[in-house]
matplotlib code that plots the C-alpha trace (Angstrom):
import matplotlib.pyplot as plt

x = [8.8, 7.2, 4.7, 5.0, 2.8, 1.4, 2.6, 0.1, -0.1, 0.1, -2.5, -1.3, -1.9, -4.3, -3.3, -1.8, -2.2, 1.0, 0.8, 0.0, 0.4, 4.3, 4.7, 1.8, 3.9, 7.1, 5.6, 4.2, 7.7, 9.2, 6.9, 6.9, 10.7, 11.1, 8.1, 10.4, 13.5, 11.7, 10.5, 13.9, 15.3, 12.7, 12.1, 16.0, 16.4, 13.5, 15.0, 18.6, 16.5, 14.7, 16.8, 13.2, 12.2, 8.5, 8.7, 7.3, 4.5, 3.7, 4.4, 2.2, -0.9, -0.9, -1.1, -4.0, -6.8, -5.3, -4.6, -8.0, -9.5, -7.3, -7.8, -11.5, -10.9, -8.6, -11.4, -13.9, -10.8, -10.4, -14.4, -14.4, -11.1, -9.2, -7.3, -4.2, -3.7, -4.5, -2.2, 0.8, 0.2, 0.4, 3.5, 4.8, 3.7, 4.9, 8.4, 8.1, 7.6, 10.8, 12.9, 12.4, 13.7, 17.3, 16.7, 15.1, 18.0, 20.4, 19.1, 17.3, 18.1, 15.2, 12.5, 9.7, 7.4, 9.0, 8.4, 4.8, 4.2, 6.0, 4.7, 1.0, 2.4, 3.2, 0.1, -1.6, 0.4, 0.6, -2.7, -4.5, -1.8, -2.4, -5.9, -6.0, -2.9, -5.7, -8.0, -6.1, -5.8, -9.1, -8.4, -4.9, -6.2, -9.0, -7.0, -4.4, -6.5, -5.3, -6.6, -7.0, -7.0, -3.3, -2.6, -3.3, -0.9, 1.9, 1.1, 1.9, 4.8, 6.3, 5.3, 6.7, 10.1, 10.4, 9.9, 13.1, 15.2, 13.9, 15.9, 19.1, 19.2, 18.3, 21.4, 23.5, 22.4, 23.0, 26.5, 27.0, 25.6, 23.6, 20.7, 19.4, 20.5, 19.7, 15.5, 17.0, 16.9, 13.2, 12.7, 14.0, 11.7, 8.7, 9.4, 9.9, 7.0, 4.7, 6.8, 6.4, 2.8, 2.7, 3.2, 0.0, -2.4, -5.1, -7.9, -7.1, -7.8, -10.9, -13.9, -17.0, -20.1, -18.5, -19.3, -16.4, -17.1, -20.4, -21.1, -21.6, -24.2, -26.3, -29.5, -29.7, -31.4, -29.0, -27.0, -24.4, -20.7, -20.2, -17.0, -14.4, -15.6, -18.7, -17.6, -15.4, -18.7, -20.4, -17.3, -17.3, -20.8, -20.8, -17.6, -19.2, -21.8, -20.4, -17.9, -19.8, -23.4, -24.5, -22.0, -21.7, -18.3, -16.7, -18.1, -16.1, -13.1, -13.0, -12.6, -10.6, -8.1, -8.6, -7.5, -4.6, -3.5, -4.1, -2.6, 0.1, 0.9, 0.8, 3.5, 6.1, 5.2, 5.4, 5.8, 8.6, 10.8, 10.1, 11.0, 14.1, 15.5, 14.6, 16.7, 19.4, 19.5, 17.5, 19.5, 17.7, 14.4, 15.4, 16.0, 12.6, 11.2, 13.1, 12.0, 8.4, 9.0, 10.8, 8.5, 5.4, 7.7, 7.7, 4.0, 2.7, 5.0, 3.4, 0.0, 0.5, 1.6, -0.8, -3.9, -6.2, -4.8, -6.7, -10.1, -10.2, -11.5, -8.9, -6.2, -8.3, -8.1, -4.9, -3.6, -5.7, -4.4, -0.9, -0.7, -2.8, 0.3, 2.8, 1.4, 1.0, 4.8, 5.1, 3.0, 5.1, 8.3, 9.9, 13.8, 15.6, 15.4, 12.0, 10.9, 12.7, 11.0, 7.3, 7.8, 8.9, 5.7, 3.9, 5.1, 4.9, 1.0, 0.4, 1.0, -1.8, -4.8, -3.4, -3.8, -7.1, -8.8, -7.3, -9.4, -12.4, -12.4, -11.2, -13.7, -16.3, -16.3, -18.6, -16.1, -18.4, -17.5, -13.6, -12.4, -14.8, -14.7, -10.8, -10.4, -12.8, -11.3, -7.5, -8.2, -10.0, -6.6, -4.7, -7.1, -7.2, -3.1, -2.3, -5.5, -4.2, -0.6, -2.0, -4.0, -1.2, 1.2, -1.2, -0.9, 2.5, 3.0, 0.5, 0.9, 4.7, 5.4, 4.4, 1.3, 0.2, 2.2, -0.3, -3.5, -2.4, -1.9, -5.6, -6.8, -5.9, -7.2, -11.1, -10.4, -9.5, -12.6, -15.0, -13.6, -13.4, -16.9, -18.7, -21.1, -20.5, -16.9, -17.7, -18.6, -16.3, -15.8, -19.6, -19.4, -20.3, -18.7, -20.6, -22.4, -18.9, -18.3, -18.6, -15.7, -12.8, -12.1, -11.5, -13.2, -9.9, -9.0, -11.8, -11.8]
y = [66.8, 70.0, 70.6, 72.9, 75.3, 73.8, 76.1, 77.4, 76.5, 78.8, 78.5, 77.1, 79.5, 78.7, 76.2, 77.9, 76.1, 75.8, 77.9, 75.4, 77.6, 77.6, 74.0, 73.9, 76.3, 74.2, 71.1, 73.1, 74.3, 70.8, 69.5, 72.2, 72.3, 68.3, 68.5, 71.8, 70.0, 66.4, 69.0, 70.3, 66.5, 64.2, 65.6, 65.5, 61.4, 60.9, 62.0, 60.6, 57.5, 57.4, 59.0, 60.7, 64.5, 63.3, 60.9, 63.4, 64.8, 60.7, 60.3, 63.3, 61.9, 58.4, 59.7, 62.7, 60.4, 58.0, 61.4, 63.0, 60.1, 60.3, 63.6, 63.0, 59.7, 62.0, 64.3, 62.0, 60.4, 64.0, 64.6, 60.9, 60.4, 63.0, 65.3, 65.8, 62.0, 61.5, 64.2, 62.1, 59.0, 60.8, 62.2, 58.7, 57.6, 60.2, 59.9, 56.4, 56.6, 59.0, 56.7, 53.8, 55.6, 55.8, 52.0, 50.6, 52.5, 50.7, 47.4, 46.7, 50.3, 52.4, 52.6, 54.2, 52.0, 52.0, 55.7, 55.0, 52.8, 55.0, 58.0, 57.0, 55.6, 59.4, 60.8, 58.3, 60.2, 64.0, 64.7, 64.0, 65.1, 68.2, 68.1, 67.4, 69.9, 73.0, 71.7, 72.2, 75.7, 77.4, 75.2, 76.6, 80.0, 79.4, 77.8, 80.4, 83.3, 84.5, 86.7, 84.1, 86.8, 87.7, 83.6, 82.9, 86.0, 84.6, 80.5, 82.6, 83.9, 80.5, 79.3, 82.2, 81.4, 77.9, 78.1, 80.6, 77.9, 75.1, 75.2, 76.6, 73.6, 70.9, 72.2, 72.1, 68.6, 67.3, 68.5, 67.2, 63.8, 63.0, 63.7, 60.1, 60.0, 64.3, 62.4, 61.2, 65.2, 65.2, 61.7, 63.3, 66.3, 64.3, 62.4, 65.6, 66.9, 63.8, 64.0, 68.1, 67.3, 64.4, 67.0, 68.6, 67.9, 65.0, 67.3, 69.6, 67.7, 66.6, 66.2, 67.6, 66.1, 63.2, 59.9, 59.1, 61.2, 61.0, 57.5, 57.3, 59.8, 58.6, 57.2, 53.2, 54.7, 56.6, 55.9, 53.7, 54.7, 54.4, 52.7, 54.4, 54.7, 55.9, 58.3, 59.4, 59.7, 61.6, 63.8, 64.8, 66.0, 67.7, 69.2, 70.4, 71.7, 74.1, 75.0, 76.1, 76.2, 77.7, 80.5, 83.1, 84.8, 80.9, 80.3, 83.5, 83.0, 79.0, 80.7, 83.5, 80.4, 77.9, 80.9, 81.8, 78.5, 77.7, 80.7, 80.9, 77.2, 77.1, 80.5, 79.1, 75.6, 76.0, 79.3, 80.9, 77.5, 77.0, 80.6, 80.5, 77.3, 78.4, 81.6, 78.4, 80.3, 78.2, 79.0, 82.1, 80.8, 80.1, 83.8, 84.8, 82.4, 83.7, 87.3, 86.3, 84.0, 86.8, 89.5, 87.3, 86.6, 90.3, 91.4, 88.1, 89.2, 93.0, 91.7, 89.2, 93.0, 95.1, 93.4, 95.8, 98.6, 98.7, 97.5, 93.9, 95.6, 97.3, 95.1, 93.1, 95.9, 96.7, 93.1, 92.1, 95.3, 94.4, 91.4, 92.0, 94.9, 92.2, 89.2, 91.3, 92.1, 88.5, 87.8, 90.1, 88.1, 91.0, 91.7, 89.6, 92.8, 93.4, 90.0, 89.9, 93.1, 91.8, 88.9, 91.1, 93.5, 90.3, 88.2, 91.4, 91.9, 88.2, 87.8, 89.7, 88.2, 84.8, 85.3, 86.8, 83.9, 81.6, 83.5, 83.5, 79.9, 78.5, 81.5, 80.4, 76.7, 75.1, 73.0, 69.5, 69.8, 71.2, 67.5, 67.2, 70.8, 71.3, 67.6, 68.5, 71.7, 69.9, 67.3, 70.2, 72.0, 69.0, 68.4, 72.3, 72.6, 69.7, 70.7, 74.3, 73.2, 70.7, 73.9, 76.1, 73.4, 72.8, 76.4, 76.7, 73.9, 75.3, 79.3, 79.9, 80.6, 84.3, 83.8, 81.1, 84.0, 87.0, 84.3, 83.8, 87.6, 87.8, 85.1, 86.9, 90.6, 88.6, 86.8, 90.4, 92.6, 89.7, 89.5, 93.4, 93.3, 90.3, 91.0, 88.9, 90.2, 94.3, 94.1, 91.9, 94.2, 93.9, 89.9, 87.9, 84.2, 81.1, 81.0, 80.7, 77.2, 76.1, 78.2, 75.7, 74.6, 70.3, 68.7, 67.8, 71.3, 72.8, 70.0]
z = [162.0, 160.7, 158.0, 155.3, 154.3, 150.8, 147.7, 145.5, 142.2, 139.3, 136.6, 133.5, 130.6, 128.0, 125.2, 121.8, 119.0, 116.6, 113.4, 111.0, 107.7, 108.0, 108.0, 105.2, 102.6, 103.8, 102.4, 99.1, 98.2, 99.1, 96.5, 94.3, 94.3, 93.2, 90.7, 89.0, 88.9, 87.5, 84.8, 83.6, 83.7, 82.5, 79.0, 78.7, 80.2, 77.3, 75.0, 76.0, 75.9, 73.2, 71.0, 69.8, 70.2, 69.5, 72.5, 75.2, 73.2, 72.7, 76.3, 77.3, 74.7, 76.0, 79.5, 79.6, 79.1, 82.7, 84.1, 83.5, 85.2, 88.2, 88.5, 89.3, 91.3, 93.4, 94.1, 95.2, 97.8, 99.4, 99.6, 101.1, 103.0, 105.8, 103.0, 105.1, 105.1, 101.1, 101.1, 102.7, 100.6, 97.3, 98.1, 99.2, 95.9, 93.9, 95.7, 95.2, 91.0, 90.6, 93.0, 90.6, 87.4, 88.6, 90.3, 86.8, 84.6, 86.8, 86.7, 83.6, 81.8, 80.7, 77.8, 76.9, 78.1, 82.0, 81.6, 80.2, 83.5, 86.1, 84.9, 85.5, 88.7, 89.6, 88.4, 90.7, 93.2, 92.3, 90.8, 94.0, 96.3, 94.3, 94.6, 98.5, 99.2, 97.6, 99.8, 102.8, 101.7, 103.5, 106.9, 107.2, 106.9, 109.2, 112.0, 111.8, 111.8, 108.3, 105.8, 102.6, 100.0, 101.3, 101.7, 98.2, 97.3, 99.8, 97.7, 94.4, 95.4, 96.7, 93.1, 91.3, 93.6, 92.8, 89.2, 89.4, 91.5, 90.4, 86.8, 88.1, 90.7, 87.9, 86.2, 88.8, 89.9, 86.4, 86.3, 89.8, 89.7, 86.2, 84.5, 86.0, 89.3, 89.3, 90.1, 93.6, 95.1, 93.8, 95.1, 98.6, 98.2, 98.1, 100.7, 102.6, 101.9, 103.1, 106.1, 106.6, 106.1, 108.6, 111.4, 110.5, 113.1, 111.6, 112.4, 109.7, 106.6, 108.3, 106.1, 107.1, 106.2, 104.6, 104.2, 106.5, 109.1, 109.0, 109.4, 112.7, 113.1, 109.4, 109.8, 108.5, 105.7, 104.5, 101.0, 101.2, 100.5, 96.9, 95.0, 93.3, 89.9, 91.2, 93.4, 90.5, 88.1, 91.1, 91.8, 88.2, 88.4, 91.3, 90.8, 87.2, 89.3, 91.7, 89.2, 86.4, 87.6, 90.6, 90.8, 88.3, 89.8, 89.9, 86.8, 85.3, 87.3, 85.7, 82.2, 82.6, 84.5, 81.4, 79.1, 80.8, 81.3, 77.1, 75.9, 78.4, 78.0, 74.3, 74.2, 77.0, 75.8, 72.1, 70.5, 72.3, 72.0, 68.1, 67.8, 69.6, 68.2, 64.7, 65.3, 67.2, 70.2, 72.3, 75.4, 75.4, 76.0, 79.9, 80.4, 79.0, 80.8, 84.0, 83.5, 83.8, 87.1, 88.4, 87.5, 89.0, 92.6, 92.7, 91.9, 93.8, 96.9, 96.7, 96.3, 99.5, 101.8, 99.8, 99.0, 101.0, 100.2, 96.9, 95.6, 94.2, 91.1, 90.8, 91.3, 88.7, 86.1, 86.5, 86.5, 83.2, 81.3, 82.0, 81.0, 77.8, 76.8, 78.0, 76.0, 73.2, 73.0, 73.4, 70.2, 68.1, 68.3, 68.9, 69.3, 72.4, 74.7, 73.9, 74.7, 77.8, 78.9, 77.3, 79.5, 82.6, 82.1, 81.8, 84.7, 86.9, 86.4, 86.4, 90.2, 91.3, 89.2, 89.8, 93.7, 93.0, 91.1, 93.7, 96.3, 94.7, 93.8, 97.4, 98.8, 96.9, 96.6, 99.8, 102.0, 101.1, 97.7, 97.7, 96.8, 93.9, 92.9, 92.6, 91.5, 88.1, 87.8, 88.3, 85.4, 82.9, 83.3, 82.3, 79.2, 78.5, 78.0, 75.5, 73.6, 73.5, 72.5, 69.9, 68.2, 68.6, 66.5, 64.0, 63.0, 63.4, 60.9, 58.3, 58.8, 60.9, 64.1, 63.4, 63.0, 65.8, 68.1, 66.6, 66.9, 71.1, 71.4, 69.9, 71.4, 74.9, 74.1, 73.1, 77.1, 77.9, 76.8, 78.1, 81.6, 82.1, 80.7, 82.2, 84.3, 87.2, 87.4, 87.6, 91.1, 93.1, 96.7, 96.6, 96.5, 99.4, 100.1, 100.7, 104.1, 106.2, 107.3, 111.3, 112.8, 112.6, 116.5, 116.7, 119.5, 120.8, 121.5, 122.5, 125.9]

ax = plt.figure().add_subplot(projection="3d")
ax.plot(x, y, z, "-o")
ax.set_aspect("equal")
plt.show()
């Protein structure tokens, strides 16, 4: 019997983490992709439904008040609760409120009150999905080493790509299979996107700071966790706060966001369809509306490689003067070329300012307050739009379409002059983010 000489053992190399950002997008465009494709085919099962083309405004008015509220409930769960996992459940839910569409039509058939119901049931689940999926945004970057200013360029392009697919797929499913049973595929994508998420390591949506991760360390005196509808109260006020009062560059960055999204919502919502189905070619509107998607893929995609190769003011410039020219053409009502190559200009120098006002939101918003913050600002946006749109129709019905288009076109050049004049905007390279957070390393890994 002989012994052998022991073998050495090799070192193991040091742990990698896994990229998290890939699997993060994955579950953004798995989201975003259903939500597109709901929003080609719900408007058309309403109104198969109903039989009534005021039924979605109606449906839209009885919901924004729930939706508000939820909005702000959702940003006091992802300051309170692990954002990844608020994350998962809202998808479940959302998946869960298309699912029952086809499942009630076949049963009992549909009605506008079973789209009343399930369509708070899905705000429930996609406004703080939404809220907590942002939230994620700044973590991703941080574990993963990237630059955020080029993330949030890389987000707006996977937007800017889905709202070009999204459509053409909606079409095709309805052919294939039904306007109705066309919700299954987004049903499927919501799913798939709680599941993409679920691989995210837990760590990641971990709140710091909060009361749940905090109350093992609080002193007995500390406050208690609060309810709901307290935390929502609370959210609200903190998240009016940090938005709009103790930062003058978020503060500015908030408005120039609500304009875009009034005046932008109120032409694409509104304007460009009346005009179009007065003139009965409203299959043209989907073309206009593609040139813009397409021009903001491509400016969004150059502003993700190129970011540092030019100032942020200048990008900022550049990006506001554009679409001032291209919103303009818009506003004329111009000849069907022309308004496909307003909308091009337009969509093209979107993409950059977009990406740029994400950044200095996510930059600028401290981690303890991201769930509050983005939850108030999340639940504005959803009052700003209707109240835009109702405006807009109001003078469309008393003046023409003409004229609401010229007011937007005006409206924008006023949001134009103030934001390249503000004060708070003139000197973004010179801006300095929040004290950065505690370098992102779990406890986990770092044993």
């Amino acid at each position: 019997m002989s012994l052998a000489a022991p073998v050495a053992r090799t070192a193991r190399p040091p742990h990698r983490p896994r990229k998290v950002a890939p699997r993060y997008l994955l579950s953004c465009a798995c989201s975003l992709l259903g939500n597109s494709v709901a929003g080609v085919i719900l408007p058309l099962v309403l109104l198969a439904t109903t039989g009534d083309a005021l039924a979605a405004g109606t449906l839209a008015l009885i919901c924004a008040v729930p939706q508000f509220l939820i909005g702000l409930i959702g940003g006091a769960l992802t300051d309170r609760f692990n954002r990844r996992n608020v994350s998962i459940v809202s998808d479940i839910l959302s998946a869960t409120s298309v699912a029952l569409l086809p499942i009630v039509d076949t049963i009992w058939g549909l009605s506008f009150g079973w789209f009343v119901a399930l369509g708070l049931l899905g705000a429930i689940g996609d406004i703080p999905g939404m809220t907590a999926r942002d939230s994620l945004v700044p973590a991703v970057c941080e574990r993963d080493n990237r630059s955020l200013q080029k993330f949030m360029g890389l987000t707006q392009s996977l937007d800017s790509l889905v709202v070009i697919v999204g459509p053409a797929l909606a079409a095709f499913l309805m052919g294939f299979v039904g306007s109705v049973n066309a919700l299954w595929f987004t049903a499927a994508m919501s799913l798939a996107a709680a599941l993409v998420t679920l691989t995210l390591p837990r760590s990641l949506g971990a709140v710091h700071g909060a009361v749940a991760d905090a109350s093992a360390t609080a002193p007995a005196s500390s406050q208690p966790p609060r309810g709901l509808v307290s935390g929502a109260w609370h959210a609200l006020r903190d998240g009016v706060r940090v938005l709009f009062a103790s930062d003058t560059l978020l503060r500015s960055s908030m408005f120039i966001s609500f304009g875009v999204v009034m005046v932008m919502g109120s032409l694409q919502g509104l304007v460009l369809p009346v005009h179009f189905t007065a003139a009965q070619t409203p299959e043209l509107l989907g073309y206009v509306l593609s040139a813009m998607s397409a021009g903001m893929l491509a400016s969004s995609l150059g502003y993700a490689a190129m970011a540092h190769k030019l100032r942020r003011r200048t990008w900022y410039v550049l990006s506001l003067a554009g679409m001032a020219s291209g919103i303009l053409g818009l506003g004329l009502l111009p000849s069907f070329p022309l308004l496909i190559a307003s909308a091009l200009v337009l969509g093209l120098s979107a993409g950059p300012i977009s990406a740029l006002l994400g950044f200095f939101i996510f930059d600028r918003i401290p981690a303890e307050n991201r769930g509050s913050a983005l939850g108030t600002q999340n639940s504005l946006t959803l009052a700003a739009a209707p109240v835009a749109v109702f405006a807009t129709s109001l003078v469309v019905e008393s003046l023409g379409v003409s004229a609401a288009a010229l007011g937007l076109a005006g409206c924008w050049m006023l949001i134009t002059l103030w934001a390249l004049n503000t004060h708070s905007l003139k000197h973004l390279d010179e801006e300095k983010a929040h004290p950065d957070p505690i370098p992102f390393a779990p406890e986990a890994e770092r044993a």
